[in-house]
C-alpha positions, 0 to 999 in steps of 0.5 A: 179442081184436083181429084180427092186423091190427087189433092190428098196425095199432095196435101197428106190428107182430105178436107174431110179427115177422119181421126181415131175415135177411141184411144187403145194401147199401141194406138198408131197415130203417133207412128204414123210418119215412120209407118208411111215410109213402108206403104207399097206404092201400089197395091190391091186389097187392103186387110187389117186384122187388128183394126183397134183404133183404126189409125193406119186405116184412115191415114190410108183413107184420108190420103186417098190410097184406099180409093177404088179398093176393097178394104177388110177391116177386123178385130176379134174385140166384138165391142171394137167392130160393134161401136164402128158398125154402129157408129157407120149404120145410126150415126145421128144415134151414137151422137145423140146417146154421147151428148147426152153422156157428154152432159151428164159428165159435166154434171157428175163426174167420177160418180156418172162413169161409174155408174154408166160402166157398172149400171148400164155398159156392163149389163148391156154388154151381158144383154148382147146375142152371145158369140163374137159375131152375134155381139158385134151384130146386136150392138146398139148406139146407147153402147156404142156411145157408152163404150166411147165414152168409157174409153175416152173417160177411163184412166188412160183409154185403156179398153179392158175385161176381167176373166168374167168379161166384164169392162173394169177401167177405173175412172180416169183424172182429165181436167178437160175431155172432149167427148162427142165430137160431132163432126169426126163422128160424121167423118168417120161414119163416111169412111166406113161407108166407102164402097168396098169397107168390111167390118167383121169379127174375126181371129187375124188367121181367118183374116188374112188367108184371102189376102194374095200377091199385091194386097197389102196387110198390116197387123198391129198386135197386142204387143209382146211385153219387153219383161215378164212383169210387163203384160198387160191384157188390154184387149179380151180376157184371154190375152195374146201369148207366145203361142199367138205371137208364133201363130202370127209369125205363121201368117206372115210368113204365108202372105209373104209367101203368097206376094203380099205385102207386110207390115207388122209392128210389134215390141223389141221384146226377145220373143219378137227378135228370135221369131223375126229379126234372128229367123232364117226363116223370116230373113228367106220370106223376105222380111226385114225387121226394123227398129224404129223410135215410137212414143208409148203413151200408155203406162202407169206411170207419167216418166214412162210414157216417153221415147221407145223403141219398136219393130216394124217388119216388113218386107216392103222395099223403101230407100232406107231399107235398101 
């Protein structure tokens, strides 16, 4: 019989694929078919700093190249790493607390959610140990199971806090949801089990100033936004402005220059361009920007949810590059 990562890499993927979770804005899975063409052929370390729904992660676990390496999974959404750590340690919890939130949706409605984000998640979340790491520490399986819910409830998916840090995604309108999925649960609990898996909490500097010559690093930040109108703060209270995007433009540049290997996708928006495409300093690192066609599946309204176009940066060689 073939080997996991030999039947994977032939078939794409395992028996027991795990899919994504939680839905987030610049969510990965439909961009994986271009995102694969940038994979290194070979690498040592895996590091994602802006782990969010951890698509590219487990396209990369699913097809077997995550085998035998350390991988370093981060985000510095407390919440993000909390639900997975608990989903990985009390994975017969999480399922239990989401059958029931599963039932009493069916049940309720509209006036369940709200009473599950306002009555419950929200004072659980202002219960947890202060600080990123002591939230992400104490975070339970009731909470995981109420952020999955809320996230998979919630207009558009979307995760978001106001200045007070408190959750405040209005009920979203499906005709049909799928809430506990049991066995991708499990799936997904067994990836993050994998020997070598880190889950922390963490700015994505901090992350990545281990990362060296063979790893590899791909960093999906919250994007750019393409106008002045267009921000929208999806993952904490304090946003991911100018100054971070220059700060992560910064990093690249040093795994660059460290032999990494990168792939960073990001907007189209004028920022991005000047910072990578038209850098003299990105073109030396190695870097290439590339534009590629992606689907955004998170606006306001329905017509704007279609074809766009994006980076990938990267200074990975594939034939389309050459």
């Amino acid at each position: 019989m073939p080997s996991r990562g030999k039947r994977a890499a032939r078939e794409g993927v395992t028996d027991a694929a795990a899919r994504p979770i939680l839905k987030w804005a610049g969510g990965k899975r439909q961009l994986l078919p271009v995102l694969r063409r940038y994979y290194p052929a070979r690498f040592r370390r895996y590091f994602e700093p802006f782990v969010g729904s951890g698509a590219v992660f487990l396209d990369l676990h699913n097809s077997g190249r995550l085998d035998g390496r350390e991988v370093f999974l981060s985000d510095t959404n407390a919440d993000v790493i909390g639900c997975y750590r608990a989903v990985r340690d009390d994975t017969d919890a999480v399922i239990a607390e989401l059958a029931r939130l599963q039932r009493g949706h069916l049940q309720g409605g509209q006036d369940h959610f709200y009473e599950v984000r306002d009555e419950r998640f929200n004072p659980g979340r202002r219960a947890l140990v202060p600080g990123e790491a002591g939230a992400a520490a104490t975070y339970s399986p009731a909470l995981a199971a109420m952020l999955i819910y809320l996230n998979r409830t919630g207009f558009n998916g979307l995760f978001r806090v106001n200045a007070e840090g408190m959750f405040n995604v209005p009920a979203g309108r499906y005709a049909k949801v799928r809430i506990c999925d049991a066995p991708n649960l499990r799936a997904l609990a067994r990836a993050l089990r994998t020997p070598g898996v880190h889950l922390d909490v963490g700015p994505f500097d901090r992350a990545v100033a281990r990362a060296g010559r063979e790893d590899f690093a791909y960093l999906d930040p919250p994007y750019a936004p393409l106008s002045r109108t267009a921000h929208f703060r999806s993952y904490t209270a304090d946003g991911f402005g100018p100054g971070q995007q220059e700060a992560l433009q910064r990093a690249v540049l040093g795994l660059a220059g460290r032999g990494a290997h990168v792939v960073l996708s990001n907007s189209v928006a004028p920022d991005i361009r000047a910072l990578y495409e038209d850098s003299v300093e990105a073109r030396t690192a190695g870097l290439t920007a590339i534009r590629v066609p992606a689907r955004r599946a998170i606006n306001s309204r329905p017509a704007g949810r279609g074809a766009v176009l994006e980076y990938v940066i990267t200074n990975v060689a594939t034939p389309e590059v050459v």
